[in-house]
C-alpha positions as CSV (number, residue, x, y, z in Angstrom):
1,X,159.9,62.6,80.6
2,X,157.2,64.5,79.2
3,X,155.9,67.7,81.2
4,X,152.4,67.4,82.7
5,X,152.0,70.9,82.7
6,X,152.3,70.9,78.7
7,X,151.1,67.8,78.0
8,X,148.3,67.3,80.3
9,X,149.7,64.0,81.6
10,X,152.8,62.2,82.2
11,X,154.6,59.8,79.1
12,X,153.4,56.9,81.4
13,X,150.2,57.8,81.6
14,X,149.6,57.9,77.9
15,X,150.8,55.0,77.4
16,X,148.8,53.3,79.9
17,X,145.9,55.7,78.1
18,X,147.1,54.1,74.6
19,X,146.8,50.8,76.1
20,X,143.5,51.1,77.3
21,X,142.5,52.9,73.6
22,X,144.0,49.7,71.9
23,X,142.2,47.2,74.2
24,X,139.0,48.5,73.8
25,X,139.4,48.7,69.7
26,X,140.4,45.3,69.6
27,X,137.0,44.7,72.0
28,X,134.8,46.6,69.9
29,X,135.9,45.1,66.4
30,X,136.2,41.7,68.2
31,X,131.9,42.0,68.9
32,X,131.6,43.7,65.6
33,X,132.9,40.3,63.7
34,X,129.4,39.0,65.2
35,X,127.4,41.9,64.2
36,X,128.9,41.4,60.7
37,X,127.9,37.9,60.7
38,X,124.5,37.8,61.8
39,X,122.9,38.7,57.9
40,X,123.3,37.5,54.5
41,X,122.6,39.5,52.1
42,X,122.2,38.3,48.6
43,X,121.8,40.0,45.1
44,X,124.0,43.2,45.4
45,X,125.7,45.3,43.0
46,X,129.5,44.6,42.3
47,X,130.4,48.1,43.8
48,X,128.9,47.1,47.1
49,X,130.2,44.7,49.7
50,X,128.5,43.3,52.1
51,X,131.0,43.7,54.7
52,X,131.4,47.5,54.9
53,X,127.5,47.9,54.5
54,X,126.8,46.2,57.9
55,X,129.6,47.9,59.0
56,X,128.2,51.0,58.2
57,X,124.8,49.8,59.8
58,X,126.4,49.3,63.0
59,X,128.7,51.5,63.3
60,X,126.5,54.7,62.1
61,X,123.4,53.5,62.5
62,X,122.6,54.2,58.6
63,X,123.8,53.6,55.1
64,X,122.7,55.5,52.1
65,X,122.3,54.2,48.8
66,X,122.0,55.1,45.4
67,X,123.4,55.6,41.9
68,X,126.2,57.8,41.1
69,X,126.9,59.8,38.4
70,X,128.9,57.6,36.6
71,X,126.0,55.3,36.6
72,X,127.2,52.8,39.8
73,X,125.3,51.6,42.8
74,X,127.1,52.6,45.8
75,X,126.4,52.9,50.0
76,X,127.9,55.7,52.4
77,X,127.9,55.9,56.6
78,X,126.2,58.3,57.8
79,X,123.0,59.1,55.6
80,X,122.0,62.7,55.7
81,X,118.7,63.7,55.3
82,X,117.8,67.7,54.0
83,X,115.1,69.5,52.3
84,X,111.7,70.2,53.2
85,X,110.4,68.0,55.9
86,X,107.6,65.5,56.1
87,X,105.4,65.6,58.9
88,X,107.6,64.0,61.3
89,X,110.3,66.3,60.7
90,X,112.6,64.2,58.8
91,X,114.2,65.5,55.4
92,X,112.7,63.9,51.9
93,X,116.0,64.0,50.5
94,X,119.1,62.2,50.9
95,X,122.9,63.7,50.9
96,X,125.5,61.7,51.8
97,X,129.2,61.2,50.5
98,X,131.3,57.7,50.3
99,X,134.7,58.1,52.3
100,X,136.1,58.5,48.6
101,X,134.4,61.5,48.0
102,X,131.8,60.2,45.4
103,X,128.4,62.0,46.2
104,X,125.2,60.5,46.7
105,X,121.8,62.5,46.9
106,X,118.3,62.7,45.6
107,X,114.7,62.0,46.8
108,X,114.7,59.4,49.2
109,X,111.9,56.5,47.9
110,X,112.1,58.2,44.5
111,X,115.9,57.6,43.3
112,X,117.5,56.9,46.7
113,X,117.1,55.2,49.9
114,X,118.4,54.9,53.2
115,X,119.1,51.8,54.7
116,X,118.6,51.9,59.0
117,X,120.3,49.6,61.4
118,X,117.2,49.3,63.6
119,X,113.8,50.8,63.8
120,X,115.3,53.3,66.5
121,X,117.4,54.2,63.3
122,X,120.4,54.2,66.1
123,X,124.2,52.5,65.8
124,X,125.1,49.5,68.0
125,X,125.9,51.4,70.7
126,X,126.6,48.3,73.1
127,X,130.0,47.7,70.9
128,X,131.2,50.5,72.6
129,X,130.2,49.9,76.2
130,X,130.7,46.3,76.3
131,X,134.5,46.8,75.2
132,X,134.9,49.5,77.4
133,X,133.6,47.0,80.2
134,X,136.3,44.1,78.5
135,X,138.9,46.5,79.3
136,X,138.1,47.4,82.6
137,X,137.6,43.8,83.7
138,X,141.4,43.3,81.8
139,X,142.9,46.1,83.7
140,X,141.5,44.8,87.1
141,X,142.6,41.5,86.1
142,X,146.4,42.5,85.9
143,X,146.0,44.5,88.9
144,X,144.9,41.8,90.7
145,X,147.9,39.2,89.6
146,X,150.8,42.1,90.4
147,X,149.3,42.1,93.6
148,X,149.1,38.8,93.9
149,X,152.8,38.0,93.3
150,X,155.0,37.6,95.9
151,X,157.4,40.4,95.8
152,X,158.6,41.5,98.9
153,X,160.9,45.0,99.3
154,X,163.7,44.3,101.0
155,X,166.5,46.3,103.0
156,X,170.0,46.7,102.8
157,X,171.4,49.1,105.7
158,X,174.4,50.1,103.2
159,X,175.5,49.4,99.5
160,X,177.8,46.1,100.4
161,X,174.4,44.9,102.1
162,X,171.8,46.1,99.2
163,X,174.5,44.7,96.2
164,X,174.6,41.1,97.8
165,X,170.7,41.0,98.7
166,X,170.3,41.8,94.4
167,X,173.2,39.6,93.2
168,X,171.3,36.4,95.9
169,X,167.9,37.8,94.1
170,X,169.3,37.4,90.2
171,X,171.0,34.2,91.0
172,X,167.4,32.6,92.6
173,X,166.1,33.7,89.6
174,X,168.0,32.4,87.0
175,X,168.3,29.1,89.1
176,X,171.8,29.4,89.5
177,X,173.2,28.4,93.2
178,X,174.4,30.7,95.5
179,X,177.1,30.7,97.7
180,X,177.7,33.2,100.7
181,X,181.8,32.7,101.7
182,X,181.5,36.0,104.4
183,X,180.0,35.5,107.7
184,X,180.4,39.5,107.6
185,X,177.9,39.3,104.7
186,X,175.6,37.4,106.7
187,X,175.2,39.3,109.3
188,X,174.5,42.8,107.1
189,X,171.7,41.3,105.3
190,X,170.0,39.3,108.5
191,X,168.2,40.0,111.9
192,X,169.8,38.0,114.2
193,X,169.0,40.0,116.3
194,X,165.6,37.7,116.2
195,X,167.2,34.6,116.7
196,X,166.7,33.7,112.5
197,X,168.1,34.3,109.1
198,X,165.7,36.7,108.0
199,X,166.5,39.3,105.8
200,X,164.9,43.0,106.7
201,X,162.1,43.4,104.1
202,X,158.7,44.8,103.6
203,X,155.4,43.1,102.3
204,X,153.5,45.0,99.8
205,X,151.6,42.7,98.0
206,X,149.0,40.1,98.7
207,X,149.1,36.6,96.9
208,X,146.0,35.1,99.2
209,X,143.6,37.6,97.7
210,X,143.9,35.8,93.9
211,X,141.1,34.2,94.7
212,X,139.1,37.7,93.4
213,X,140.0,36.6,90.0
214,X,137.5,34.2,90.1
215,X,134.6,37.4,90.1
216,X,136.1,39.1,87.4
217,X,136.2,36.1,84.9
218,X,132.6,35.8,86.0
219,X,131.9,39.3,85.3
220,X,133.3,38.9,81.9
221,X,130.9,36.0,81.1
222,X,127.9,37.7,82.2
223,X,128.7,40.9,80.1
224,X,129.2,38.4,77.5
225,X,126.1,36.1,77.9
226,X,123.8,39.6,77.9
227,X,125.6,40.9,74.8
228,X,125.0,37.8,72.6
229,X,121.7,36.9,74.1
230,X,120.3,40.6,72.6
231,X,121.4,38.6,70.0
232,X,119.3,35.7,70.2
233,X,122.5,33.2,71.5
234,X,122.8,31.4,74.4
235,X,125.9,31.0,75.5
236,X,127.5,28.2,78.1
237,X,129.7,29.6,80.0
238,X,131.2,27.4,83.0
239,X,132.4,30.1,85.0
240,X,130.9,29.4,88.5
241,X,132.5,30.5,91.9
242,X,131.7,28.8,95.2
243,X,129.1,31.0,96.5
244,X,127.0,30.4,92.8
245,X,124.9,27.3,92.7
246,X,124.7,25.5,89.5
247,X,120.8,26.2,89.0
248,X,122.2,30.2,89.5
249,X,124.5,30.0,86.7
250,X,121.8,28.3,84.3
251,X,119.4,30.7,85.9
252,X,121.2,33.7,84.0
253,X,120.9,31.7,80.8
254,X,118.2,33.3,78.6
255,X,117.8,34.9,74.7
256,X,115.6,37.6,72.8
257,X,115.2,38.0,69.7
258,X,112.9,40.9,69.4
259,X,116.1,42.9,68.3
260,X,117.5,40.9,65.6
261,X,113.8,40.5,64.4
262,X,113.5,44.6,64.6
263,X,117.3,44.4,62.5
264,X,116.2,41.8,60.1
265,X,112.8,44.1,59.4
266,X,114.7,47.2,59.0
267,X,116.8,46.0,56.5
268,X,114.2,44.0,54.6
269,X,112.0,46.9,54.2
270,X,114.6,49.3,53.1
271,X,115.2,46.4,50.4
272,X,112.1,46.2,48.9
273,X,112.1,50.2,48.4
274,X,115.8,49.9,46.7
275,X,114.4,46.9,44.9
276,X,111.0,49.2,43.4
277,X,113.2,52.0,42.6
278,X,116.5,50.2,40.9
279,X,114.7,47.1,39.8
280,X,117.3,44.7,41.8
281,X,116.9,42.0,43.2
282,X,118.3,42.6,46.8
283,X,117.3,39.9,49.3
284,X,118.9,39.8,53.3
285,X,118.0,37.4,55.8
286,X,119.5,36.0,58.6
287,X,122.6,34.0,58.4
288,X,123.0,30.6,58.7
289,X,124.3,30.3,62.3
290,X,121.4,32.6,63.8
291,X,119.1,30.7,61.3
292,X,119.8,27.2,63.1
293,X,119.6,29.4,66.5
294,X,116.4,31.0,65.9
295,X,114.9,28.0,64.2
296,X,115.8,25.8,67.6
297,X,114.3,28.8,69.6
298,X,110.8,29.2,68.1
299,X,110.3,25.1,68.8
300,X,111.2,25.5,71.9
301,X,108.8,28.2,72.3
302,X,105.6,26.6,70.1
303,X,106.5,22.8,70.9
304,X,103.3,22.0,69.0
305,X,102.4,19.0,66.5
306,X,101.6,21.9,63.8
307,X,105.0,23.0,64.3
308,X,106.2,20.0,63.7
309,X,104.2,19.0,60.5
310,X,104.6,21.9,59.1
311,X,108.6,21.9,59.7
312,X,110.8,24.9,61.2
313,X,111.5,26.6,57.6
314,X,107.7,27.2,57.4
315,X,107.2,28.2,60.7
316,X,110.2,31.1,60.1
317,X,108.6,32.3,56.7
318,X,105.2,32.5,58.8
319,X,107.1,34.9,61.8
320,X,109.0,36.7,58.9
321,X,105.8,37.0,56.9
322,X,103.9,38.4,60.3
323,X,106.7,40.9,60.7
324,X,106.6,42.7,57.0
325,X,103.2,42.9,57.1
């Protein structure tokens, strides 16, 4: 076994550390396949995919991009800005490196730009916390059904005693019948003592208290209605435990979409400054999933006859209109 002294820890606690590690990457990349999904982007160079640059949105909270040396368009994590400051304190020019190495730099809205996640110019932190909150809710979870089981220690008061209470055990398990052909044996494994059969044991675990899983699958589906609904989903969930009316759990139902608005603005107007400077023809929007979402949510919200003339696709040019102006 691994020496705590050297180590820090025991083998068995790293790998209950690894596990938790693994649990929450799956977690994070699991909400990240949303994030990835909520904008289409349209128009972009060969050399840039659209996957890795909303990854790098998210995940960094900023993605340079400009043309190379060699004459390609390219994006990079992380964008750096240096030089002499503007009046906010923020470097006019842009250095930054691809995870191959290829440089990137210049003056940013001259011959480079920098593409930010949000207006807070900040990475999707709530990846990270909500996984970390998956995993927490998984490892209670599994604590509560090993509790749960019903596993009771039992006795032997020698080896004859302990060896026949295990071979009974493996035989109940595997189904198989068991026979007991020693009255001896009987008595070394009971109490009779007590007037009954029973054999010496000691309870350890709980089954009754299962029941608590129920508050943990709801505490999953609250993390996860507040995730998405930052989002501008509404989610159904039916968890509901007895103590929960049914107007409670619909009560928790409820969306913004200030913040993909603020993510669909900060992308758009770093497009139209790549678009002045390259002469592309960039465009993003939202995709068509949170395009149906948000086109439902601003009739429920307006429920007007003008809405209705004037059809939902007008109505979202107006909102996006409103919000690069």
């Amino acid at each position: 076994m691994a020496s705590k002294k050297k180590y820090g820890c025991t083998l068995s606690e790293m790998q209950a550390n690894l596990d938790t590690l693994t649990r929450s990457e799956f977690y994070f990349r699991f909400l990240l396949c949303a994030d990835e999904l909520m904008f289409s982007w349209g128009g972009l160079p060969d050399t840039i995919d659209e996957k890795h640059l909303e990854d790098y949105l998210n995940i960094s909270g900023s993605c340079a991009f400009a043309k190379a040396l060699d004459g390609e368009y390219y994006i990079a994590p992380y964008a750096g800005r240096t030089g002499k400051s503007n009046q906010y304190g923020e470097g006019r020019f842009l250095e930054s490196c691809t995870p191959n190495g290829i440089t990137l730099k210049g003056e940013i809205g001259v011959d480079c730009a920098i593409i930010y996640n949000n207006p807070a110019r900040i990475a999707q932190c709530d990846l990270m916390f909500d996984s970390f909150a998956y995993t927490e809710i998984d490892k209670s979870s599994n604590s509560n059904v090993l509790f749960a089981r019903i596993a009771p220690i039992f006795y032997g008061e020698d080896d004859k005693a302990i060896e026949a209470i295990k071979n009974a055990l493996d035989d109940i398990i595997s189904g198989n019948l068991q026979l007991v052909v020693s009255e001896n044996t009987i008595k070394d494994i009971t109490l009779p003592q007590r007037g009954d059969s029973d054999i010496k044991s000691v309870e350890i675990t709980h089954p009754e208290k299962i029941q608590y899983l129920q508050y943990l699958s709801e505490y999953y589906d609250i993390i996860t209605r507040r995730h998405f609904a930052r989002r501008g989903l509404t989610l159904k969930t039916s968890a509901k435990h007895a103590q929960v009316s049914q107007d409670e759990v619909h009560g928790q139902d409820s969306v913004s979409w200030f913040y993909p608005l603020a993510k669909l603005k900060a992308r758009r107007d770093a497009v139209a400054i790549i678009n002045k400077i390259f002469g592309l023809q960039i465009t993003v929007d939202f995709s068509e999933i949170w395009k149906q979402e948000y086109n439902a949510y601003v009739l429920r919200i307006l429920k007007t006859d003008e809405t209705a003339e004037r059809g939902v696709e007008n109505v979202l040019d107006s909102v996006d209109d409103t919000a690069n102006t």
